[in-house]
C-alpha positions as CSV (number, residue, x, y, z in Angstrom):
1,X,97.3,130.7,95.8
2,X,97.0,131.5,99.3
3,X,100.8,130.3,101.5
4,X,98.9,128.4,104.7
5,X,100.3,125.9,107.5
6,X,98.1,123.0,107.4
7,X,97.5,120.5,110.0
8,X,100.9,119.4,110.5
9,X,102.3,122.3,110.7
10,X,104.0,122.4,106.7
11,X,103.8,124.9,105.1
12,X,101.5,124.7,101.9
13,X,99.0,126.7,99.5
14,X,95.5,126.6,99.2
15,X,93.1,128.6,97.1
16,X,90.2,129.4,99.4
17,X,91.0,130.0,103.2
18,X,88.6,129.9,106.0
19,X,88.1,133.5,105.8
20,X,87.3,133.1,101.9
21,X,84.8,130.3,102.7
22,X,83.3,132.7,105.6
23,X,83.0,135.6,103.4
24,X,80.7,133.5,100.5
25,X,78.9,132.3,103.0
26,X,75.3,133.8,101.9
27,X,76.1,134.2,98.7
28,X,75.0,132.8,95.2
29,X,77.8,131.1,94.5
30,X,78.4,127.5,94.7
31,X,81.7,125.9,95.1
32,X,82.9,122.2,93.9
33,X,84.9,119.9,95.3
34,X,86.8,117.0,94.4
35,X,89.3,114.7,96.2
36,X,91.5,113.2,93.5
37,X,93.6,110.1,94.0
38,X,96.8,110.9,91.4
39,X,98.5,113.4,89.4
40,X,96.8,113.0,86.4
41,X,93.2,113.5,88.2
42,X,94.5,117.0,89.7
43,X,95.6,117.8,86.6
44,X,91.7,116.9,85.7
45,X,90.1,119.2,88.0
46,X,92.7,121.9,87.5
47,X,91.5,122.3,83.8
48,X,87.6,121.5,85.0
49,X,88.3,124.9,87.2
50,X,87.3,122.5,90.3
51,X,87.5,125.4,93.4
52,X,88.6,123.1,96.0
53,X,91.3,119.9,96.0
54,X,92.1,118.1,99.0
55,X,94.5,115.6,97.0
56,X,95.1,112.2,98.6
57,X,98.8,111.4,96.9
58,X,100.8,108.8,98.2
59,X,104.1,108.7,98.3
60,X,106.4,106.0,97.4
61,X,108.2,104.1,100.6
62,X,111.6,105.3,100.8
63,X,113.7,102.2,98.8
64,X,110.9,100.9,96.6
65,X,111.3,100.6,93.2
């Protein structure tokens, strides 16, 4: 894994960078995508050997139980 800044400026890890996605660009090979919702669905694409998650986790309010 790749150590990035994302959009708001935290630091975080991705896989494939822009430059990655730049240099397959005319190639054969086909990337997949997924967008899971929870834990247990990254875990899913993890072990499906999905190339690209853009996880949408929320996180609890700060109090709630």
């Amino acid at each position: 894994m790749k150590r990035i800044y994302d959009f708001s400026c935290s630091p975080s890890v991705r896989n494939h960078t822009i430059a990655d996605l730049q240099a397959l660009k005319g190639s054969d090979r086909k990337l997949s995508m997924s967008n899971p919702k929870d834990v247990i669905e990254v875990q899913a694409c993890i072990d499906a050997s999905i190339d690209l998650l853009d996880p949408f986790i929320q996180k609890e309010p700060a109090g709630a139980e």
